[in-house]
TIZA-401412 format. One record per residue (C-alpha): residue number from 1; residue in three letters; z, y, x. Coordinates in nm, 3 decimals. Last residue first. Layout:
BEGIN
+------+------+---------+---------+---------+
: resi : resn :       z :       y :       x :
+------+------+---------+---------+---------+
:  NUM :  ALA :       Z :       Y :       X :
...
+------+------+---------+---------+---------+
END
This chain:
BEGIN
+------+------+---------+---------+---------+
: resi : resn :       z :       y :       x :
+------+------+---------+---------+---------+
:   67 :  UNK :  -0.707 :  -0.377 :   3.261 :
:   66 :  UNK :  -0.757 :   0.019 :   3.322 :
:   65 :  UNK :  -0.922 :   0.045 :   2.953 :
:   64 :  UNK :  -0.613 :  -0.113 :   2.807 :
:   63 :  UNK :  -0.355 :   0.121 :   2.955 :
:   62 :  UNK :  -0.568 :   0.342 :   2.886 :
:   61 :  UNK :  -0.518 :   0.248 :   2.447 :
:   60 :  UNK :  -0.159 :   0.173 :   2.510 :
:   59 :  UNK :  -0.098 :   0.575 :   2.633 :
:   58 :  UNK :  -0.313 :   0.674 :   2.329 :
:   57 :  UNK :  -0.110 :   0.511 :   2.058 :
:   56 :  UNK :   0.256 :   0.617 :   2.230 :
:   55 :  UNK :   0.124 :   0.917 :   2.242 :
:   54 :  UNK :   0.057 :   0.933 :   1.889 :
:   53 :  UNK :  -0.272 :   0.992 :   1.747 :
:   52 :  UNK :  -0.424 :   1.180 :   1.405 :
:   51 :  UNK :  -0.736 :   1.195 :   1.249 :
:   50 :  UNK :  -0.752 :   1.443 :   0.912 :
:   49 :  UNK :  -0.999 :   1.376 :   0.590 :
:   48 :  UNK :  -0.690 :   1.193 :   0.466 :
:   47 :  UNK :  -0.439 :   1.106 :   0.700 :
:   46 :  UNK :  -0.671 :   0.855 :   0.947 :
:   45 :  UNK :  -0.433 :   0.730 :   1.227 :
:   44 :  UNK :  -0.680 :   0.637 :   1.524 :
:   43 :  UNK :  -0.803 :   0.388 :   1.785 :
:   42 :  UNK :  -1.046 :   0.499 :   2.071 :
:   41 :  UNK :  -1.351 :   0.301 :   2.063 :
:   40 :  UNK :  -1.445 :   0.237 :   1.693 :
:   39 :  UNK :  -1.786 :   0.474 :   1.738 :
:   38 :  UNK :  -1.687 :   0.764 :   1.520 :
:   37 :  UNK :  -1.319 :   0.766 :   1.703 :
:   36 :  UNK :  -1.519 :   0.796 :   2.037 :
:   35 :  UNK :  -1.716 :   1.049 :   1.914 :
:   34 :  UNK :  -1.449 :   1.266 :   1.776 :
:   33 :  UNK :  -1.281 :   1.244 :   2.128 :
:   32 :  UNK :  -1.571 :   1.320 :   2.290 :
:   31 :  UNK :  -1.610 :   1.632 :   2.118 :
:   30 :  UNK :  -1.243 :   1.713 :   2.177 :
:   29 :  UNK :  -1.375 :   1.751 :   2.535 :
:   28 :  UNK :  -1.174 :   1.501 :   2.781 :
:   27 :  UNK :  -0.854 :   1.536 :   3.009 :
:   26 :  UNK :  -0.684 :   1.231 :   2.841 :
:   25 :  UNK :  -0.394 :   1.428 :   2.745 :
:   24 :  UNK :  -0.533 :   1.733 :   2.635 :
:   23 :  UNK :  -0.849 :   1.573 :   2.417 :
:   22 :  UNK :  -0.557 :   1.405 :   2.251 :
:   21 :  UNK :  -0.378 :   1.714 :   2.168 :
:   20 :  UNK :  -0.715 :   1.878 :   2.052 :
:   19 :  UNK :  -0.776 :   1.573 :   1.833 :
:   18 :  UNK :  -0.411 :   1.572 :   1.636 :
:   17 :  UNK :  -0.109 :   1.456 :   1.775 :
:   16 :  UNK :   0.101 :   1.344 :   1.566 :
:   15 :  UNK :   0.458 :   1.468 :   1.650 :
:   14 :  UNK :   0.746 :   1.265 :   1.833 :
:   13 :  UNK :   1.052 :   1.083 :   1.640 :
:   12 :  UNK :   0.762 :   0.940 :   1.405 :
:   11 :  UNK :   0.786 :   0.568 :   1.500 :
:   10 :  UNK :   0.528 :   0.401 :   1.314 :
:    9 :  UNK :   0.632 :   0.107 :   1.056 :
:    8 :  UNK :   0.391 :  -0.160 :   1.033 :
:    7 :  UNK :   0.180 :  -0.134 :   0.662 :
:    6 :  UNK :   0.308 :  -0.428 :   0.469 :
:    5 :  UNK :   0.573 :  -0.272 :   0.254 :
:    4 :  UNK :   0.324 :   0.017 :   0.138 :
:    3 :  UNK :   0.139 :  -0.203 :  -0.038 :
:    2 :  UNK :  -0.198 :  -0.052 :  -0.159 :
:    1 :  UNK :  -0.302 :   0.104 :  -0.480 :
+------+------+---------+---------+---------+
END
């Protein structure tokens, strides 16, 4: 069983976005989306058998690509 108390707390006053959302707003296929989460290069929530994103999540991950 894991500790709750050390997971960081994630802001939930928007929705998760799920991979459709995220294709969306980064103006990509949802395949690439699923591919990029396979490979480790786009960071995800994992709820069970279901990936999720915030904004907040994706919007730091470009900012990091355009550094």
């Amino acid at each position: 069983m894991s500790n709750l108390t050390s997971l960081p707390a994630l802001p939930l006053d928007q929705p998760l976005l799920n991979a459709n959302d995220a294709a969306g707003l980064l103006a990509v296929r949802p395949s690439w989306i699923y591919e990029a989460v396979r490979s480790g290069q786009l960071p995800c929530l994992r709820i069970g058998r279901h990936i999720r994103f915030t904004r907040a999540m994706l919007e730091a991950w470009l900012a990091e690509q355009c550094s």
